[in-house]
C-alpha positions in Angstrom: 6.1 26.8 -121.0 4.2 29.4 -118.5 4.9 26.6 -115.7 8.9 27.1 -116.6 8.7 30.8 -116.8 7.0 31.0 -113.2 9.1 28.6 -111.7 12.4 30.8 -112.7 10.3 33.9 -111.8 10.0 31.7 -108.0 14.1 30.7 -107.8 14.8 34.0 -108.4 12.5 35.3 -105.7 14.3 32.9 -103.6 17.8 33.8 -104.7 17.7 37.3 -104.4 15.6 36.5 -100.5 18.3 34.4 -99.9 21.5 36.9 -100.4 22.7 38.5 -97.4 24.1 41.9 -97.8 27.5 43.0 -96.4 26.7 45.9 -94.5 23.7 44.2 -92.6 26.0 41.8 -91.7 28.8 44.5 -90.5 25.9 45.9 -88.7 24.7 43.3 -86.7 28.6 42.7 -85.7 28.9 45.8 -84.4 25.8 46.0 -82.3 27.2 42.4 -80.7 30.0 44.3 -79.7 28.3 46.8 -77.8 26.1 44.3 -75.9 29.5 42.3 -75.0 31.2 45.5 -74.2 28.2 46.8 -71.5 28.0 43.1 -70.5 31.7 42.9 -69.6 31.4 46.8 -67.9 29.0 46.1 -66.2 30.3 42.7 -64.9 33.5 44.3 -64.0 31.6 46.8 -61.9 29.8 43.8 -60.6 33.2 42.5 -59.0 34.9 45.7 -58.2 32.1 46.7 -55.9 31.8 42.9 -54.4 35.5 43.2 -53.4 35.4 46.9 -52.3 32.2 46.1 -50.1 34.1 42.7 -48.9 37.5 45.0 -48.0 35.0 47.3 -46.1 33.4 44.4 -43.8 36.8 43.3 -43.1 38.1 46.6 -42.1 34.8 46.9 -39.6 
């Protein structure tokens, strides 16, 4: 009987370790926007300076 009490005590553990919350989730979304959102700035940066640097050598 105590062996089938603690293993329902352990799946519950589990269960309630297990659930993922809704607002961690929206989080962690929104945080992987910002990363993509510097990553594609500062990419775009990246190629507006290579071709304004390029336009300058062939203007020399």
């Amino acid at each position: 009987m105590s062996s089938h009490l603690n293993s329902n005590n352990n799946q519950n553990e589990v269960n309630m370790q297990s659930k993922v919350r809704l607002t961690d989730l929206l989080s962690r979304i929104n945080e992987e926007k910002k990363i993509e959102r510097n990553r594609n700035l500062a990419l775009s940066v990246a190629a507006v300076s290579a071709v304004t640097v390029f336009g300058i050598i062939l203007t020399l």
